[in-house]
C-alpha positions as CSV (number, residue, x, y, z in Angstrom):
1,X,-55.9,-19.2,-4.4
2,X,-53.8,-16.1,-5.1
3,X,-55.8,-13.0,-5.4
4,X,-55.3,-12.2,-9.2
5,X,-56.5,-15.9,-10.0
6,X,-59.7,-15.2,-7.3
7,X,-60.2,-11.8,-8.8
8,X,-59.9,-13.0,-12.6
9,X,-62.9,-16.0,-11.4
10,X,-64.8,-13.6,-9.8
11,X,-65.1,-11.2,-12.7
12,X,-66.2,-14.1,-15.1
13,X,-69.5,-14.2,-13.3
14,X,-69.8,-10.9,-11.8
15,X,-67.2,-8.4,-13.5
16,X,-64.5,-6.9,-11.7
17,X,-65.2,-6.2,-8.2
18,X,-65.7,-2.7,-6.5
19,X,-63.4,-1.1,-3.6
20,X,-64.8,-3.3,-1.7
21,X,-62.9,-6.2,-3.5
22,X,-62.0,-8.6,-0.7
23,X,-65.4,-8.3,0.8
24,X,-66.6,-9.1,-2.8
25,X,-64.6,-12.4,-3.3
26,X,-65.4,-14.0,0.2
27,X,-69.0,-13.3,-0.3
28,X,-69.0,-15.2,-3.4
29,X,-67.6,-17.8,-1.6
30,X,-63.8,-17.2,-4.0
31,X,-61.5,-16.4,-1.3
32,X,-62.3,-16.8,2.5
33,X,-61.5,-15.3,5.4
34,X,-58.6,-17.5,6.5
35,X,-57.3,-14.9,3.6
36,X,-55.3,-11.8,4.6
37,X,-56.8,-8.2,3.5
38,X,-53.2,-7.3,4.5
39,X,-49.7,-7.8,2.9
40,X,-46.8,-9.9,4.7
41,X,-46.0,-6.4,6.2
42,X,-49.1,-5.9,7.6
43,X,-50.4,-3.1,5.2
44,X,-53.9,-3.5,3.2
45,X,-53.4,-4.1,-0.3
46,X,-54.1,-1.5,-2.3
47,X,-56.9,-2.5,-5.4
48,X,-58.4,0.0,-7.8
49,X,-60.3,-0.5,-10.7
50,X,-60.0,1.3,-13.5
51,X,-63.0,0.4,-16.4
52,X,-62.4,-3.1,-17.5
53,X,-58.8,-3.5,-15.8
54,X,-57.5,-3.1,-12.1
55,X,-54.6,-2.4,-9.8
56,X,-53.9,-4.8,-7.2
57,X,-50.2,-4.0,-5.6
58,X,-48.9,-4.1,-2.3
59,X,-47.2,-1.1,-0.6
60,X,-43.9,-2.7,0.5
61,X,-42.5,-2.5,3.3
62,X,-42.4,1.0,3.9
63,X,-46.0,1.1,3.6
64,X,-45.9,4.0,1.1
65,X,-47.6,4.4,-2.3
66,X,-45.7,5.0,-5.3
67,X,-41.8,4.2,-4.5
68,X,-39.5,1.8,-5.1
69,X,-40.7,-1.1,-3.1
70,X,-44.5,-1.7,-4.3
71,X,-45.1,-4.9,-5.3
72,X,-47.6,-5.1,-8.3
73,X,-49.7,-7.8,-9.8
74,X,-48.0,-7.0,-13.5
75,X,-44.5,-7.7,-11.9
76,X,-45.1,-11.3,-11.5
77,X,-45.3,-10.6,-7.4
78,X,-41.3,-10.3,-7.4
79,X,-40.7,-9.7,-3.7
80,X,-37.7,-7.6,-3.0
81,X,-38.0,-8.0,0.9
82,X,-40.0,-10.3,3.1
83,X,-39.8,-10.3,6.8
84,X,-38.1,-13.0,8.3
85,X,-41.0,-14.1,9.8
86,X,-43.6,-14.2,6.7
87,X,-40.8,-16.6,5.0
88,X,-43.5,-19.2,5.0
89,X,-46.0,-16.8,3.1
90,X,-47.4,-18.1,0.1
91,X,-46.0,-15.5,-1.9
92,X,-42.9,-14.4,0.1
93,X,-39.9,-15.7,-1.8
């Protein structure tokens, strides 16, 4: 399950989840821990929740908050640059 979709089921039942998201969603048995906290880059994803919506983005490549390689939920997960050796992650394209 991609982490918007286990997110979105988690918040049905128990709104959106704290900073401790990931934590959050394999406790409640939505995600488990086969799951990555990290991106393809190996970077944690960054979530924040802001009142009744969130930010869940990954920090690229560079690792870097705020420039031109953050990947965000709201851009449909677009990846501009995989590593060759995440080419068989789920949402590496």
């Amino acid at each position: 399950m991609a982490y918007d979709d286990a997110i979105q089921v988690y918040a049905v039942e128990h709104g959106l989840p704290d900073s401790r998201w990931f934590d959050s969603l394999v406790q409640a048995g939505v995600l488990n821990r086969v799951h990555s906290r990290n991106d393809p880059w190996g970077n944690p994803y960054f979530y924040q929740r802001h009142g009744d919506s969130y930010d869940l983005r990954t920090l690229g490549a560079d690792g870097e908050f705020g420039t031109t390689d953050d990947q965000k939920r709201q851009d449909g997960w677009q990846w501009r640059s995989c590593k060759h050796t995440y080419r068989s992650w789920f949402h590496c394209r």
